[in-house]
DSSP file (Angstrom, degrees, kcal/mol; ACC not computed):
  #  RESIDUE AA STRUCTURE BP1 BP2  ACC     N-H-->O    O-->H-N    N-H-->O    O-->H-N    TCO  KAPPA ALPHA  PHI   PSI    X-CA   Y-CA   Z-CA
    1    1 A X     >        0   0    0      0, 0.0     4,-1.8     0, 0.0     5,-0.1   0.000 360.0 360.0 360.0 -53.1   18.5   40.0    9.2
    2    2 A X  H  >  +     0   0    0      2,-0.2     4,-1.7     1,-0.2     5,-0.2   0.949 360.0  48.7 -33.0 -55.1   18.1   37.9   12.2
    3    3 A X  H >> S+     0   0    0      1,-0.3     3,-2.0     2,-0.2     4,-1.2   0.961 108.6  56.5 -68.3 -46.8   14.3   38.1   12.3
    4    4 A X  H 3> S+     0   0    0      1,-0.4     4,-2.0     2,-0.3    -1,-0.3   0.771 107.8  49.0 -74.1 -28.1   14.1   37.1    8.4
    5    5 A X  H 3X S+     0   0    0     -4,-1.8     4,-1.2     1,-0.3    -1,-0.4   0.774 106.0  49.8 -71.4 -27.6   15.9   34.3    9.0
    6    6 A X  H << S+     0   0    0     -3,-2.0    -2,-0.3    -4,-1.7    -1,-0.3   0.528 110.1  61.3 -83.6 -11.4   14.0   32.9   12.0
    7    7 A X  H  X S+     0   0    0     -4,-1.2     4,-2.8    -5,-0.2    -2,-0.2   0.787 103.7  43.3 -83.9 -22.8   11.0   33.5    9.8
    8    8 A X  H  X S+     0   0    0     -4,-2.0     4,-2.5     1,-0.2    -2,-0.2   0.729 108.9  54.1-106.6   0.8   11.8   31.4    7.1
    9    9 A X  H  < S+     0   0    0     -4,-1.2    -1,-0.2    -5,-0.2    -2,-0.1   0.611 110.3  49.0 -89.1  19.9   12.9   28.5    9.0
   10   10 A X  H >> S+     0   0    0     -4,-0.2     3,-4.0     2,-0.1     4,-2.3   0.881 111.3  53.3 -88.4 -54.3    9.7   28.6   10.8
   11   11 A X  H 3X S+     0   0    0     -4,-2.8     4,-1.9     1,-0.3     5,-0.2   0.852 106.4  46.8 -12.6 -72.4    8.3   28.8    7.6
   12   12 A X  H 3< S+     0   0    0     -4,-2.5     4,-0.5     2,-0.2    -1,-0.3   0.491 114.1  50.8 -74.1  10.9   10.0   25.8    6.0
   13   13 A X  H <> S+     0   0    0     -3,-4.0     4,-2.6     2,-0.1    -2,-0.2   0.856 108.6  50.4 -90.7 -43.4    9.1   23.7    9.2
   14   14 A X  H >X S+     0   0    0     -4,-2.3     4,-1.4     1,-0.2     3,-1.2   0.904 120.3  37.8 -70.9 -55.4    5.4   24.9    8.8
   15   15 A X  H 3X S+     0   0    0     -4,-1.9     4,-0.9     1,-0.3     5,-0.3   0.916 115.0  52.3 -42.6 -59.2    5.9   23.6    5.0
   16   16 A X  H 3> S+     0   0    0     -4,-0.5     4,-1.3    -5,-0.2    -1,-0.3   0.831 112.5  46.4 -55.8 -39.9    7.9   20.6    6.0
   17   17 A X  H <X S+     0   0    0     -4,-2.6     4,-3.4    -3,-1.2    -1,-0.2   0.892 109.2  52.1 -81.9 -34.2    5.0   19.7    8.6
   18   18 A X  H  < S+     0   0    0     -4,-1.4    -2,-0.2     2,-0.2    -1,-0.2   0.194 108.9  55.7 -74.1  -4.6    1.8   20.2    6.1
   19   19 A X  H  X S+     0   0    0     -4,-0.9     4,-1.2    -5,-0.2    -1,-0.2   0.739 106.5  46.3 -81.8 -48.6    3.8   17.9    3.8
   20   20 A X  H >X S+     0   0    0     -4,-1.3     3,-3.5    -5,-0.3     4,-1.9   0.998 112.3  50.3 -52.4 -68.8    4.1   15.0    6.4
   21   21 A X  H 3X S+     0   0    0     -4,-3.4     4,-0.8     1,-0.3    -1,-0.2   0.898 117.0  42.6 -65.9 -16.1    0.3   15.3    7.4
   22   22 A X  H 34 S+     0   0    0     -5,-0.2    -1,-0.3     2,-0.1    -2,-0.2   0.876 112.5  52.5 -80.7 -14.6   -0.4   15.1    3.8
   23   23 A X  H XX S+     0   0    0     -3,-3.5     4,-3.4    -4,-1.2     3,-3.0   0.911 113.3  41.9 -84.2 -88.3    2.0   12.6    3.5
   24   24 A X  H 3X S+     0   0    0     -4,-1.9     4,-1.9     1,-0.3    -2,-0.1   0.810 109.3  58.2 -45.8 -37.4    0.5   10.4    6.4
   25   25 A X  H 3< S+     0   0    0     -4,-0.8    -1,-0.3    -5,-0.4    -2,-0.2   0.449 106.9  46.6 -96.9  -4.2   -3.0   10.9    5.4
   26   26 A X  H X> S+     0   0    0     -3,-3.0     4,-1.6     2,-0.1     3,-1.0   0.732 110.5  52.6-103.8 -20.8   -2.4    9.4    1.8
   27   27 A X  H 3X>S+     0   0    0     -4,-3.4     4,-3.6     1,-0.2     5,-0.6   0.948 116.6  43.9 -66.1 -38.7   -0.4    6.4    3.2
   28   28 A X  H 3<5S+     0   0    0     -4,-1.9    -1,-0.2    -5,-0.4    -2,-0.1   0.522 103.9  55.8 -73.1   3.3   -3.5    5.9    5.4
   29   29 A X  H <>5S+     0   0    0     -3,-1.0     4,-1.7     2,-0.1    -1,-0.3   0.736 117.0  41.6 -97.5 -33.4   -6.0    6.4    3.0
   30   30 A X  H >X5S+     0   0    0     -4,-1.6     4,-3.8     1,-0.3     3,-3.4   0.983 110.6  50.8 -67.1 -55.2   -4.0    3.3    0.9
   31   31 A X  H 3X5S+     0   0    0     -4,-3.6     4,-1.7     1,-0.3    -1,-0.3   0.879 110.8  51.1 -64.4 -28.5   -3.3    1.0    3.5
   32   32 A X  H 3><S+     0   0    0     -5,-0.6     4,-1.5     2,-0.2    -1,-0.3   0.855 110.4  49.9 -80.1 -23.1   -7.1    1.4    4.4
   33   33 A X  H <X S+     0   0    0     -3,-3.4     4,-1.8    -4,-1.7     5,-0.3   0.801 110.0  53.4 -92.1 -38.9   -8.1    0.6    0.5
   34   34 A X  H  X S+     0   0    0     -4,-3.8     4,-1.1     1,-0.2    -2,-0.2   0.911 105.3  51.6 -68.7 -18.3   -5.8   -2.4    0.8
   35   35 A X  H  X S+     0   0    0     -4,-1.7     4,-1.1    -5,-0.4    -2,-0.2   0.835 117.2  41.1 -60.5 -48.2   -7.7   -3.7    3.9
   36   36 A X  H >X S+     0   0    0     -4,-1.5     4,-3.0    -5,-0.3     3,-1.0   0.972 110.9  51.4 -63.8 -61.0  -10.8   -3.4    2.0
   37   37 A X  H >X S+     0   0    0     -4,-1.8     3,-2.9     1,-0.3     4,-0.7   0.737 116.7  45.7 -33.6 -81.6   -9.6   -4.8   -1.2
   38   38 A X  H 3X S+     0   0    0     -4,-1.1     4,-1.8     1,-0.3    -1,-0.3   0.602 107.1  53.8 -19.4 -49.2   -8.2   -7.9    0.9
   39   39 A X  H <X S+     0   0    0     -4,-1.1     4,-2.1    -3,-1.0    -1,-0.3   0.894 107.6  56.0 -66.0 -24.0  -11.3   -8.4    3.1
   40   40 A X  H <X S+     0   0    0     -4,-3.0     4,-1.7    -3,-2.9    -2,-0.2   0.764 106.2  47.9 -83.3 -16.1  -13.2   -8.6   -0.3
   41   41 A X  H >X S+     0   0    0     -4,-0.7     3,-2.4    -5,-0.3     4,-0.8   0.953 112.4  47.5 -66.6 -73.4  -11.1  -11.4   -1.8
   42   42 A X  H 3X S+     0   0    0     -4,-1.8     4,-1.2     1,-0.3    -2,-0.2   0.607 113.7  51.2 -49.9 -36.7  -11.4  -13.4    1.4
   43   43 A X  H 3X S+     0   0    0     -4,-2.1     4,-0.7     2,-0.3    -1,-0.3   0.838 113.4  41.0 -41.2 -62.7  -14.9  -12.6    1.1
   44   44 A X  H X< S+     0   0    0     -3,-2.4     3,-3.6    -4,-1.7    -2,-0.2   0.976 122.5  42.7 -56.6 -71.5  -15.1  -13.8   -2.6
   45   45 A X  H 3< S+     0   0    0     -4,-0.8     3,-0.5     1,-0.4    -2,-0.3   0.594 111.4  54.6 -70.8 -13.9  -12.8  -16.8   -1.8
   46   46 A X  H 3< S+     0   0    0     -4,-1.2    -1,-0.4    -5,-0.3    -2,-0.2   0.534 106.1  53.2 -98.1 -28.6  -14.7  -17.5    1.4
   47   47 A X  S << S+     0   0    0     -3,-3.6     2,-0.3    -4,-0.7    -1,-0.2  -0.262  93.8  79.6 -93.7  28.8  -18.0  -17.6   -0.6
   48   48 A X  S    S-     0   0    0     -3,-0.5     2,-0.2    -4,-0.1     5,-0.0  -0.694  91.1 -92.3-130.1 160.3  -16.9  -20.5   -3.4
   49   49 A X    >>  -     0   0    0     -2,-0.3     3,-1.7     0, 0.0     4,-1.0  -0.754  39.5 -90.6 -77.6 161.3  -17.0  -24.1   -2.3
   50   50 A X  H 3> S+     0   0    0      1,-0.3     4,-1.7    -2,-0.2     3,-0.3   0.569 122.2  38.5 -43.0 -45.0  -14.4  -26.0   -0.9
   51   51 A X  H 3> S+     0   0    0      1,-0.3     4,-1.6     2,-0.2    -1,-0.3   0.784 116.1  49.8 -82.4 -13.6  -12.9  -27.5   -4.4
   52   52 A X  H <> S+     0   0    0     -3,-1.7     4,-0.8     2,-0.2    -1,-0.3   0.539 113.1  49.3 -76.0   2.1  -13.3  -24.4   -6.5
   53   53 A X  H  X S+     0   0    0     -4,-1.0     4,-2.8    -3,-0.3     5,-0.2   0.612 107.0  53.9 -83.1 -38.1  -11.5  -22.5   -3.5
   54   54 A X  H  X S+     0   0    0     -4,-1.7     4,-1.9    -5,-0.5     5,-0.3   0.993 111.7  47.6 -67.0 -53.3   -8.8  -25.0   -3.5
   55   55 A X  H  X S+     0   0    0     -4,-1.6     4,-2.5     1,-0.2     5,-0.3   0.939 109.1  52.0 -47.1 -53.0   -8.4  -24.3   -7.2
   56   56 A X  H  X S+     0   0    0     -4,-0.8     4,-1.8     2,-0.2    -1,-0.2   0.911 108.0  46.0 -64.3 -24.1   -8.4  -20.9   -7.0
   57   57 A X  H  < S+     0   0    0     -4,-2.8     4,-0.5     2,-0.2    -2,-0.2   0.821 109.3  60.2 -88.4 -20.3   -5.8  -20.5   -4.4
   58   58 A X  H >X S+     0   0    0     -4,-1.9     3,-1.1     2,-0.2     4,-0.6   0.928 113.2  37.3 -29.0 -76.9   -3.7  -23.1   -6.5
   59   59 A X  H >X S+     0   0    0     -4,-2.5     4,-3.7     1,-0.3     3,-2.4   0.969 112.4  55.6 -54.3 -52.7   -3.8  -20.7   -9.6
   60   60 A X  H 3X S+     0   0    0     -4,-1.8     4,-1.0    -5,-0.3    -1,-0.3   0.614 115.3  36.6 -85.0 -19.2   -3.5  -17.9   -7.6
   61   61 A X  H <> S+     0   0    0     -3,-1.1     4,-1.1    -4,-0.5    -1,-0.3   0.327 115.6  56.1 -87.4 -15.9    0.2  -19.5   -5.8
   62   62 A X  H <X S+     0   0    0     -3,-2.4     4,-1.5    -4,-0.6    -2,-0.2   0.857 111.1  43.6 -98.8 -32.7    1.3  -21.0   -9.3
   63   63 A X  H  X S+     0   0    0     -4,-3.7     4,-3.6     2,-0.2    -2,-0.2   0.927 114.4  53.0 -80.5 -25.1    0.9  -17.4  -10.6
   64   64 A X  H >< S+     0   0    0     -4,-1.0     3,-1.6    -5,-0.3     4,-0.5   0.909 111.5  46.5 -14.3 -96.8    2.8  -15.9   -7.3
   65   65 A X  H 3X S+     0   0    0     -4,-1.1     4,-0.6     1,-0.3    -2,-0.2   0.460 102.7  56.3 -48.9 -55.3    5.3  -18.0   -7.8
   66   66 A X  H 3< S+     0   0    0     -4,-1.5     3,-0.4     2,-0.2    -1,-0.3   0.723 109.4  48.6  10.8 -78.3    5.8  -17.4  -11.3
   67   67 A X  T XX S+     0   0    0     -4,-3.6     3,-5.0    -3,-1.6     4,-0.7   0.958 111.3  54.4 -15.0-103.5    6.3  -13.1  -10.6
   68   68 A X  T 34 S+     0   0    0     -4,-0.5    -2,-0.2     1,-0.4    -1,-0.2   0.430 110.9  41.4 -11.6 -36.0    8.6  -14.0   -8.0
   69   69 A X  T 3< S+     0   0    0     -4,-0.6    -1,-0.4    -3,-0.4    -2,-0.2   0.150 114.6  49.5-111.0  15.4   10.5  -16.1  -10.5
   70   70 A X  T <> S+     0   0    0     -3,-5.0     4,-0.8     3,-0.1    -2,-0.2   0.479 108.5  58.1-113.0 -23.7   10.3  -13.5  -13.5
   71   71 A X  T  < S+     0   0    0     -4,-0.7    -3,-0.1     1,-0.2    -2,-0.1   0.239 106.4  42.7-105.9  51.0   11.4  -10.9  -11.3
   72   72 A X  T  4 S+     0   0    0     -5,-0.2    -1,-0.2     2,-0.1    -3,-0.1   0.374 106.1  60.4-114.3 -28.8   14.7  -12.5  -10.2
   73   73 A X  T  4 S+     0   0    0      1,-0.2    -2,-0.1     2,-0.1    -3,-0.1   0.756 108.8  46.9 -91.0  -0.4   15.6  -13.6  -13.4
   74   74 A X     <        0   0    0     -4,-0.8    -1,-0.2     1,-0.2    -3,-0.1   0.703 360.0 360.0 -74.3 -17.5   15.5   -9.7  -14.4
   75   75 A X              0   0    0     -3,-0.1    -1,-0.2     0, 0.0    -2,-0.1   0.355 360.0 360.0 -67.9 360.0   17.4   -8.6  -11.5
């Protein structure tokens, strides 16, 4: 009785740990595709001249802003 019991909480740690490292390895796989994604706008925006950059980042703060204020007046 003893033994079965120390076998399955080793078990559910072994479970419990092979969840985490999958767990960790999916956060890391996103955070690493947002890193890209993110260097390849600066990239695009970084490649535009100065007043079509200024424009874009204009749009791109009025539509921010915009979110930000549609989702507070849903809260």
């Amino acid at each position: 009785m003893l033994n079965s019991r120390v076998a399955l909480r080793v078990g559910l740690l072994i479970a419990a740990a092979v969840a985490l490292a999958i767990a960790a390895s999916q956060v890391r796989e996103k955070r690493n595709l947002a890193i890209a994604t993110v260097d390849d706008i600066e990239a695009q925006l970084a490649a535009l001249d100065p007043a079509t950059r200024a424009a874009v980042v204009s749009r791109l703060s009025v539509d921010a802003a915009k979110t930000v204020h549609d989702k507070r007046t849903q809260a």
